[in-house]
VOBA-1610 file (N, C-alpha, C; in pm, whole numbers, padded with zeros to 5 digits, always signed):
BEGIN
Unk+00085-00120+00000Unk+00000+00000+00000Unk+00088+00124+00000Unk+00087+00223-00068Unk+00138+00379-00099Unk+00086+00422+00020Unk+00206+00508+00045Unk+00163+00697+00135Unk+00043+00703+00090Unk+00048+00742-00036Unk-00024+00849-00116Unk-00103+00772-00158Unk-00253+00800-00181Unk-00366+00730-00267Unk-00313+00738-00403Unk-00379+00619-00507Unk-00316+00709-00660Unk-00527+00657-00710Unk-00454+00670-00827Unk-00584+00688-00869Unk-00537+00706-01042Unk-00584+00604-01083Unk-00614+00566-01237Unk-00664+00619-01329Unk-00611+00751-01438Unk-00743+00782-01475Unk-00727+00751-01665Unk-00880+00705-01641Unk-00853+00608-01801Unk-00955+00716-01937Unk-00855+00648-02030Unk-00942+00745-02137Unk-01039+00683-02194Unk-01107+00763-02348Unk-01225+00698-02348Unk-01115+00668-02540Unk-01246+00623-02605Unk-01242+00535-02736Unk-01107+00634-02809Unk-01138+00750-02862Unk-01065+00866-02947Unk-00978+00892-02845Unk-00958+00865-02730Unk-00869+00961-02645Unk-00714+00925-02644Unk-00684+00985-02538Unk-00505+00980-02565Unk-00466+01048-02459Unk-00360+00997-02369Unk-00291+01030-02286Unk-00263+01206-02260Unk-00143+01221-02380Unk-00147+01389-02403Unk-00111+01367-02547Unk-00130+01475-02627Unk-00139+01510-02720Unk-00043+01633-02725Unk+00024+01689-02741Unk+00141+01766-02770Unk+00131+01820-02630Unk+00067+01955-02612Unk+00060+02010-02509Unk-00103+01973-02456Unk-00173+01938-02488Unk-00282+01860-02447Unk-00321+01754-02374Unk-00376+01754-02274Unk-00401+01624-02217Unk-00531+01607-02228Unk-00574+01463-02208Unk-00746+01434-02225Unk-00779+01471-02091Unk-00751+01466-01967Unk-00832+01580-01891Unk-00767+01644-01858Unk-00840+01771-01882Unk-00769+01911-01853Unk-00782+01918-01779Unk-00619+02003-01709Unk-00600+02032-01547Unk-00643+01906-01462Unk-00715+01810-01499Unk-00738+01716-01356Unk-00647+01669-01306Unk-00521+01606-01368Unk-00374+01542-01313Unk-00306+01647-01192Unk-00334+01788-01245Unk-00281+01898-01141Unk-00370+01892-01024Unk-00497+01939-01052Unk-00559+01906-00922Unk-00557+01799-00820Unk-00548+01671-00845Unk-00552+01583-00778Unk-00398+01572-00689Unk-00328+01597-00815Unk-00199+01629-00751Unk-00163+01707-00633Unk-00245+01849-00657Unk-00236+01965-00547Unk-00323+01896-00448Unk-00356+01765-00412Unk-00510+01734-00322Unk-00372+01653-00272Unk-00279+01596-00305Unk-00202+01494-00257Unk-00240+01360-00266Unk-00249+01361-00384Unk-00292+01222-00471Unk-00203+01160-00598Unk-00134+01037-00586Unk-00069+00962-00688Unk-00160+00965-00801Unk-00131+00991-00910Unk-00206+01024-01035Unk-00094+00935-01126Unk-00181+00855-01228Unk-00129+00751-01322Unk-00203+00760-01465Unk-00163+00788-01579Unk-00219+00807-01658Unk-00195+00722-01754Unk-00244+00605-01801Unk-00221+00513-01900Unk-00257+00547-02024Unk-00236+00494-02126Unk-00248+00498-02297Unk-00296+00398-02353Unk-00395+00389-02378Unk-00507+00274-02449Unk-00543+00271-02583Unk-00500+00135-02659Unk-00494+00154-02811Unk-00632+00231-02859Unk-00605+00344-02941Unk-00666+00426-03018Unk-00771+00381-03036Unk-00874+00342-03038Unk-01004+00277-03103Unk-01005+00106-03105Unk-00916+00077-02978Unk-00926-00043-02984Unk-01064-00107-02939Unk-01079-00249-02939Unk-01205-00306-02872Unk-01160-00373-02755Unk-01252-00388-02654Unk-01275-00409-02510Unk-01122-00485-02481Unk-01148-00586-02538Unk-01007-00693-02554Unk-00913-00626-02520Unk-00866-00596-02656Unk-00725-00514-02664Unk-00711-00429-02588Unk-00766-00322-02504Unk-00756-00232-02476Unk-00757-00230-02284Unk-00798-00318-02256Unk-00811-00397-02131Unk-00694-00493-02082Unk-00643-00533-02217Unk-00533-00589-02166Unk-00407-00456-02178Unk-00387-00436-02260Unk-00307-00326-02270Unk-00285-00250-02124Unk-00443-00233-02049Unk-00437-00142-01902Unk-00381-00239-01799Unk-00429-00383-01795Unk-00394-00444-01716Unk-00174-00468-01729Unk-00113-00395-01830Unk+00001-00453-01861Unk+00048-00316-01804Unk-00044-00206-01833Unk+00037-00054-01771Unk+00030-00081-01642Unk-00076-00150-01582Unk-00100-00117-01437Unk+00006-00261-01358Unk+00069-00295-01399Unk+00125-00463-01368Unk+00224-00440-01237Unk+00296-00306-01271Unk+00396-00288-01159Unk+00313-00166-01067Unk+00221-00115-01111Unk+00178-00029-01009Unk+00110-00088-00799Unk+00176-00003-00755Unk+00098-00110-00590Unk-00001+00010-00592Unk-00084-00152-00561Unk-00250-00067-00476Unk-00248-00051-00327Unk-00377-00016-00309Unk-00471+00004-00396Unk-00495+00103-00502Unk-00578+00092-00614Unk-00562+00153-00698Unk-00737+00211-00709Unk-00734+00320-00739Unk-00867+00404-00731Unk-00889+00427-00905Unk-00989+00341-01010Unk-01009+00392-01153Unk-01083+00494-01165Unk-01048+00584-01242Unk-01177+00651-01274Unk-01160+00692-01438Unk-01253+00673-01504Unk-01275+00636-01635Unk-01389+00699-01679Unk-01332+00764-01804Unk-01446+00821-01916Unk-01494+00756-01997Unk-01617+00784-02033Unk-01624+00738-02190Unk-01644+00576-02195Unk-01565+00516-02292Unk-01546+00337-02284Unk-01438+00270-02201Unk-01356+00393-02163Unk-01273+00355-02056Unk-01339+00257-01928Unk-01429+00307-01892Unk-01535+00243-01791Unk-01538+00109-01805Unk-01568+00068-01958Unk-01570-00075-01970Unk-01474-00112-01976Unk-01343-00071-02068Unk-01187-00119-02037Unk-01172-00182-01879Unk-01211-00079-01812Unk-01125-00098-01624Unk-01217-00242-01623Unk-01334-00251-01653Unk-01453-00327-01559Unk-01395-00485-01592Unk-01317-00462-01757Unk-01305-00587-01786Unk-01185-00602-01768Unk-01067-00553-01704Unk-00885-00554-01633Unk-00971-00602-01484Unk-01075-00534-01406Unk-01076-00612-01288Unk-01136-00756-01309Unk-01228-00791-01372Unk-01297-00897-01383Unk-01175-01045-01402Unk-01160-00962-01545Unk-01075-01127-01615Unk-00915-01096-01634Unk-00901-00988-01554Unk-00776-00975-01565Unk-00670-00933-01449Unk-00764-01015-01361Unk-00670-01011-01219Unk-00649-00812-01148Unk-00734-00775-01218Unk-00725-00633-01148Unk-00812-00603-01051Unk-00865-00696-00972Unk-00916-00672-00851Unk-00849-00657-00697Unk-00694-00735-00744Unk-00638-00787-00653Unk-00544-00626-00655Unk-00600-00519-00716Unk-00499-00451-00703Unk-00578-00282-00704Unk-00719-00337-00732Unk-00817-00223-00741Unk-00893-00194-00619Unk-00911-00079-00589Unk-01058-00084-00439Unk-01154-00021-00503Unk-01145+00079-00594Unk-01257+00122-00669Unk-01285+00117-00803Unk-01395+00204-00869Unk-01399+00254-01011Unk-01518+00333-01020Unk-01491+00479-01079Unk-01553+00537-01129Unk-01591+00609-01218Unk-01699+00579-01278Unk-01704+00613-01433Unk-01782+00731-01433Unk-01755+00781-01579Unk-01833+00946-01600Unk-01858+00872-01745Unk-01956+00890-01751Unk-02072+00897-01896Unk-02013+00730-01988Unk-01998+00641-01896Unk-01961+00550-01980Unk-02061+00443-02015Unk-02040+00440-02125Unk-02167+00337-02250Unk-02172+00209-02147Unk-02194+00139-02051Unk-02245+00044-01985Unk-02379-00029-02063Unk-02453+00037-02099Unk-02547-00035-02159Unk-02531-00044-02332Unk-02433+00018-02349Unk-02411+00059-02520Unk-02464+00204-02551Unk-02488+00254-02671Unk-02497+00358-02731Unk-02557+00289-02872Unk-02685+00402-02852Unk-02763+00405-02991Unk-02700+00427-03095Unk-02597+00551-03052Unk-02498+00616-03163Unk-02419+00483-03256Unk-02397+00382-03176Unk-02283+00281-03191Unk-02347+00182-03318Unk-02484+00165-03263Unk-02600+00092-03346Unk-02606+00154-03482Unk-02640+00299-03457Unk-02711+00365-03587Unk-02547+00396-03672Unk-02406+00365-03639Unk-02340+00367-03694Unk-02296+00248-03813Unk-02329+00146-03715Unk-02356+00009-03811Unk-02428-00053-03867Unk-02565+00013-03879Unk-02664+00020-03938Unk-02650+00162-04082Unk-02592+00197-04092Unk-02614+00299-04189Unk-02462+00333-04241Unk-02355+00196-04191Unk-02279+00191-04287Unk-02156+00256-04264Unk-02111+00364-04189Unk-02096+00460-04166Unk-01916+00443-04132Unk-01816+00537-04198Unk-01678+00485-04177Unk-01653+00433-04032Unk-01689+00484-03947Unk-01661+00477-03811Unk-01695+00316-03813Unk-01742+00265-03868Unk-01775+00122-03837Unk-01647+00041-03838Unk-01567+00065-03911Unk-01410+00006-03935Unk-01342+00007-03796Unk-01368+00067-03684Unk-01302+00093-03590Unk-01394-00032-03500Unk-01301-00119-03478Unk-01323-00201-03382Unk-01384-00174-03224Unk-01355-00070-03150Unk-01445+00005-03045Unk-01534+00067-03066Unk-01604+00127-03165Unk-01715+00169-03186Unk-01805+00054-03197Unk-01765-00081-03269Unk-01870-00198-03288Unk-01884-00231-03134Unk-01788-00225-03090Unk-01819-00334-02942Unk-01886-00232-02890Unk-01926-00092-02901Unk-02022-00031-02806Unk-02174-00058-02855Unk-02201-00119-02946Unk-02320-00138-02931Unk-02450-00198-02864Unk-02549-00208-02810Unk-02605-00210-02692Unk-02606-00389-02737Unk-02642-00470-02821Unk-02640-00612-02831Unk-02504-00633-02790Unk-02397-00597-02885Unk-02306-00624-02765Unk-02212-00603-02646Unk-02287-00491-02572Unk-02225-00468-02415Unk-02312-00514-02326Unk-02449-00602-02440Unk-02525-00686-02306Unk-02483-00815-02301Unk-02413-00885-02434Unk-02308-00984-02406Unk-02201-00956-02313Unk-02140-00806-02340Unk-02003-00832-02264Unk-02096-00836-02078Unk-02185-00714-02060Unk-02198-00791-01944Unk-02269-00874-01837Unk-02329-00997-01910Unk-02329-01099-01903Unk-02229-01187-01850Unk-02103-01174-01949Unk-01993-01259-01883Unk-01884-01153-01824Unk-01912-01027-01773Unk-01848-00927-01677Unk-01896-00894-01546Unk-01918-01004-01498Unk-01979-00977-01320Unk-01892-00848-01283Unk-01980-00770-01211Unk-01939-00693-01122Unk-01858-00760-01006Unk-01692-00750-00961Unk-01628-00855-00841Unk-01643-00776-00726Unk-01705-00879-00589Unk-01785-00827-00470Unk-01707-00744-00402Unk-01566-00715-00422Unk-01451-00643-00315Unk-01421-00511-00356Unk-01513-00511-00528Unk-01467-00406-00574Unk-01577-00254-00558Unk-01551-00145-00524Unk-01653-00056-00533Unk-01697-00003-00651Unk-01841-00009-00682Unk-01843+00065-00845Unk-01966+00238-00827Unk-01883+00339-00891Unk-01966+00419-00849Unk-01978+00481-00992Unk-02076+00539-01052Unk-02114+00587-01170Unk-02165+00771-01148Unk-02146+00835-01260Unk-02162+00930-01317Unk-02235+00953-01464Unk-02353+01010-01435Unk-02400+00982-01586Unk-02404+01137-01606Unk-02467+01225-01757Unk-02483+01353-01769Unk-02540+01384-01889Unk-02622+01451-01944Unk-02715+01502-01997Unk-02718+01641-02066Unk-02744+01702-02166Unk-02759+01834-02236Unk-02921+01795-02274Unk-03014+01980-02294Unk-03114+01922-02442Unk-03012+01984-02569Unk-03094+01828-02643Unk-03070+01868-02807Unk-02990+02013-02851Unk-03066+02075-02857Unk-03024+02223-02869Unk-02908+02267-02814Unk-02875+02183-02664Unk-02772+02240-02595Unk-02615+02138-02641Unk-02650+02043-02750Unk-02533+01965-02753Unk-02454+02018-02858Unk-02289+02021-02876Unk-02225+02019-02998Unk-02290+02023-03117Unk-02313+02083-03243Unk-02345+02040-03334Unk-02318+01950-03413Unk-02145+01931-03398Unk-02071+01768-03482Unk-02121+01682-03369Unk-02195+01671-03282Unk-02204+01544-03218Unk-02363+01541-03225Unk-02416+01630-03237Unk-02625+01628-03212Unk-02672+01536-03300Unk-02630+01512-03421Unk-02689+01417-03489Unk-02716+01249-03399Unk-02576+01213-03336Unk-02601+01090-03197Unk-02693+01144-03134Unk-02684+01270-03041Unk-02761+01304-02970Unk-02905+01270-03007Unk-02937+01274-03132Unk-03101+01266-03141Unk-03160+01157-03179Unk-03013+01039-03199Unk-03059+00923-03270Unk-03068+00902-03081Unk-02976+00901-03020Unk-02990+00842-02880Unk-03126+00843-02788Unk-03161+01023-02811Unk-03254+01031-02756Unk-03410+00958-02810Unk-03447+00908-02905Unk-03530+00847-02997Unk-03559+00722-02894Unk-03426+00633-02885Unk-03416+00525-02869Unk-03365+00483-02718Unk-03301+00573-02643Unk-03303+00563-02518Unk-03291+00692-02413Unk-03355+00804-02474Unk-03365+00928-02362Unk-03281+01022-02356Unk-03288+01081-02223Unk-03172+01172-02180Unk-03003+01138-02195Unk-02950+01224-02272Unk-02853+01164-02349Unk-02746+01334-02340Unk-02582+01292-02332Unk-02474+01402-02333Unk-02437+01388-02479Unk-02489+01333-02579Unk-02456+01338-02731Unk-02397+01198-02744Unk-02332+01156-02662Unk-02280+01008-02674Unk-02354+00873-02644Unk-02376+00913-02498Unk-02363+00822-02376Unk-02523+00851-02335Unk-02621+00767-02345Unk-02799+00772-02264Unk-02726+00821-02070Unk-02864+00890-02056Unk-02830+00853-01866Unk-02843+00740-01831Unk-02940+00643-01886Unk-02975+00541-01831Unk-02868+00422-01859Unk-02809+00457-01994Unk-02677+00366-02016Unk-02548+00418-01928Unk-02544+00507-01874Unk-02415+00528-01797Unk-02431+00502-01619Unk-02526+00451-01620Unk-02577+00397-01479Unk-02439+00292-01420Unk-02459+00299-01319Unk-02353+00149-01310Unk-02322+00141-01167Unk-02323+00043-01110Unk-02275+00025-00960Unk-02402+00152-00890Unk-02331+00249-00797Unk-02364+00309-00736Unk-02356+00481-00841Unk-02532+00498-00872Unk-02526+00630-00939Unk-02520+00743-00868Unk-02423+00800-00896Unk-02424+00898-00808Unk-02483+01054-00836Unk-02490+01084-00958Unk-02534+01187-01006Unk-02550+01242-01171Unk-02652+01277-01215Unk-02662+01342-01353Unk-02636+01464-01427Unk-02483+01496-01441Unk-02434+01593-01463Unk-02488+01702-01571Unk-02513+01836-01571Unk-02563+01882-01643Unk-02446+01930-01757Unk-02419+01832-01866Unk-02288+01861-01927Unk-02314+01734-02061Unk-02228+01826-02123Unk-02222+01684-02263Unk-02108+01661-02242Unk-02085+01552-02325Unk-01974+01428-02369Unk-01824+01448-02336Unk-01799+01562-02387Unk-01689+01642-02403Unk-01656+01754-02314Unk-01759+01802-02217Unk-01728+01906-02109Unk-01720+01784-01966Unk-01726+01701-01937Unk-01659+01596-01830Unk-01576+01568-01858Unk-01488+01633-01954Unk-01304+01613-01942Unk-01262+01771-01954Unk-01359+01859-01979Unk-01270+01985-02006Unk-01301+02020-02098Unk-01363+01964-02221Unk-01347+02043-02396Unk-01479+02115-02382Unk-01474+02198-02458Unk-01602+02293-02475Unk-01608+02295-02647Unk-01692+02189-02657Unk-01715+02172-02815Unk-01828+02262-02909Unk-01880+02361-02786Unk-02001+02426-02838Unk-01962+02522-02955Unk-01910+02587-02969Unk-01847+02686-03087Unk-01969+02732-03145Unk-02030+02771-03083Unk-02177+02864-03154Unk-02180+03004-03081Unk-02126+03104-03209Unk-02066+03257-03187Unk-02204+03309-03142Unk-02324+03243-03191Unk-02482+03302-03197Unk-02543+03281-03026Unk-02550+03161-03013Unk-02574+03149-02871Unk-02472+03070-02776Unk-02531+03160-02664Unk-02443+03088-02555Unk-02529+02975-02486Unk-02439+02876-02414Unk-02504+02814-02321Unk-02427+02813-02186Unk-02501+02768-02020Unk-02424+02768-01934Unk-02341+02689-01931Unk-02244+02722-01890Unk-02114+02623-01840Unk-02120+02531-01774Unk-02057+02484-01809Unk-01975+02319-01685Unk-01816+02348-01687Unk-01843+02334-01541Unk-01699+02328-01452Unk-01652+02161-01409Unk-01586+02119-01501Unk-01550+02017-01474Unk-01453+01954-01315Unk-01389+02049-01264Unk-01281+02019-01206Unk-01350+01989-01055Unk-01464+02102-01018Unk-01541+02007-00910Unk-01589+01873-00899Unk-01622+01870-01000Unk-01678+01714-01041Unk-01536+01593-00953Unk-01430+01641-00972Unk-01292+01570-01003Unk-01263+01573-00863Unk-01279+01725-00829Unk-01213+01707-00664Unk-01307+01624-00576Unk-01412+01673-00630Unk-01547+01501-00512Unk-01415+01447-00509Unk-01428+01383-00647Unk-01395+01204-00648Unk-01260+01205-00584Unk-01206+01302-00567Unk-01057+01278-00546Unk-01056+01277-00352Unk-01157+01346-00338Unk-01205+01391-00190Unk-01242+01249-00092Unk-01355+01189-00190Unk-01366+01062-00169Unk-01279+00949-00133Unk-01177+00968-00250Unk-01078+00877-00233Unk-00955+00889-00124Unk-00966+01005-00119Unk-00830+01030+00016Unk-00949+01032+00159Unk-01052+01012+00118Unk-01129+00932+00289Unk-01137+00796+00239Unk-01178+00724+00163Unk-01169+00597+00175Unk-01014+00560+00189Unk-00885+00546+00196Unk-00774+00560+00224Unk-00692+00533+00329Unk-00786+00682+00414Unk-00793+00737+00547Unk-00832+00578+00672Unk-00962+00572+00586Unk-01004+00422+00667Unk-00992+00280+00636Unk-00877+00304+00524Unk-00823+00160+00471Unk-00729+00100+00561Unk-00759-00067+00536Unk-00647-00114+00597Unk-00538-00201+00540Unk-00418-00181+00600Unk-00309-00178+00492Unk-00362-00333+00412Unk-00309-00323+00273Unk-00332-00434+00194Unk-00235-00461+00106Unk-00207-00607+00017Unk-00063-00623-00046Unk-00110-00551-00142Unk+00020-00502-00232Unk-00012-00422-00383Unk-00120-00522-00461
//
């Protein structure tokens, strides 16, 4: 067991570690840092599927000692769920928490392979589809030692990205309140903790709205971050020591 809590934080399908001077979450590595928190940032093949991309985390995380705290965007969520399950990452995890991750699939994922669509070539976009993330979890028990806490979040129509509203409205059709990606009801998972008023892309930081005509309110992502980080340096607090 570490001094210091650390805490895992995983990307989603398109994402990426950092990008020149970019990171996929903005400022959160600093904050958590300034909270006095071990921060680990892994790199997950580009558009890989569940498979690949799960093992890949379980090979970054191999020398890391736990406990280890996930918290995961996007399809990242399912990456971690399936490193603790079948890949011995329980023995090294105490939590996971996800923000807007496809748990039940995405309409978007469906109406992509249904209509043909390039994105279909990408092996993680197929596996998000709701037939099959009710296969994957089926054979992805939730493991009893592990904590699972969820984050789901929501825009209206009007209020989402315009390169992303087109999902947004296939989603909402077919399963509701939706951040352009991700349904609320598909990002449920373990223990829900709350329905963020934010799309897809403002629970890491991006502000994809670019409409000079109207404004909409903001999301402040970084509260969102210190909860979880708040959380984790009390669960910690009342841990008892355990092997990596």
């Amino acid at each position: 067991m570490t001094d210091r809590p650390s805490i895992v934080l995983i990307h989603g399908l398109f994402g990426f570690r950092k990008l020149l001077w970019l990171e996929y979450f903005m400022g959160v590595r600093e904050l958590l840092q300034s909270m006095g928190l071990r921060v680990v940032i892994p790199t997950l093949p580009w558009c890989g599927n569940i498979e690949r991309r799960s093992r890949s985390l379980a090979e970054q995380l191999a020398g890391e000692a736990g406990p280890l705290h996930l918290v995961a965007h996007s399809m990242g969520g399912l990456d971690a769920r399936a490193y603790i399950t079948h890949l011995d990452g329980a023995r090294h995890v105490a939590s996971l928490t996800t923000l807007a991750s496809p748990h039940h699939g995405s309409e978007a994922a469906d109406h992509v392979c249904r209509t043909l669509s390039p994105f279909i070539l990408f092996p993680g976009v197929r596996a998000l589809t709701r037939g099959r993330t009710t296969l994957f979890n089926a054979n992805t028990p939730n493991h009893p030692d592990i904590i699972y806490r969820s984050y789901s979040a929501r825009r209206p129509l009007d209020e989402q990205p315009w390169i992303a509203r087109r999902y947004g409205r296939v989603i909402q059709q077919a399963e509701g309140d939706n951040d352009s990606q991700v349904s609320v009801a598909s990002a449920q998972w373990g223990e829900h903790l709350d329905t963020l008023y934010a799309d897809h892309f403002e629970l890491i930081g991006r502000n994809m709205w670019f409409n000079p005509l109207r404004s909409r309110r903001s999301f402040d992502h970084l509260p969102l971050y210190r909860d979880i980080g708040q959380w984790v340096l009390d669960q910690h607090a009342t841990q008892k020591p355990a092997d990596a």
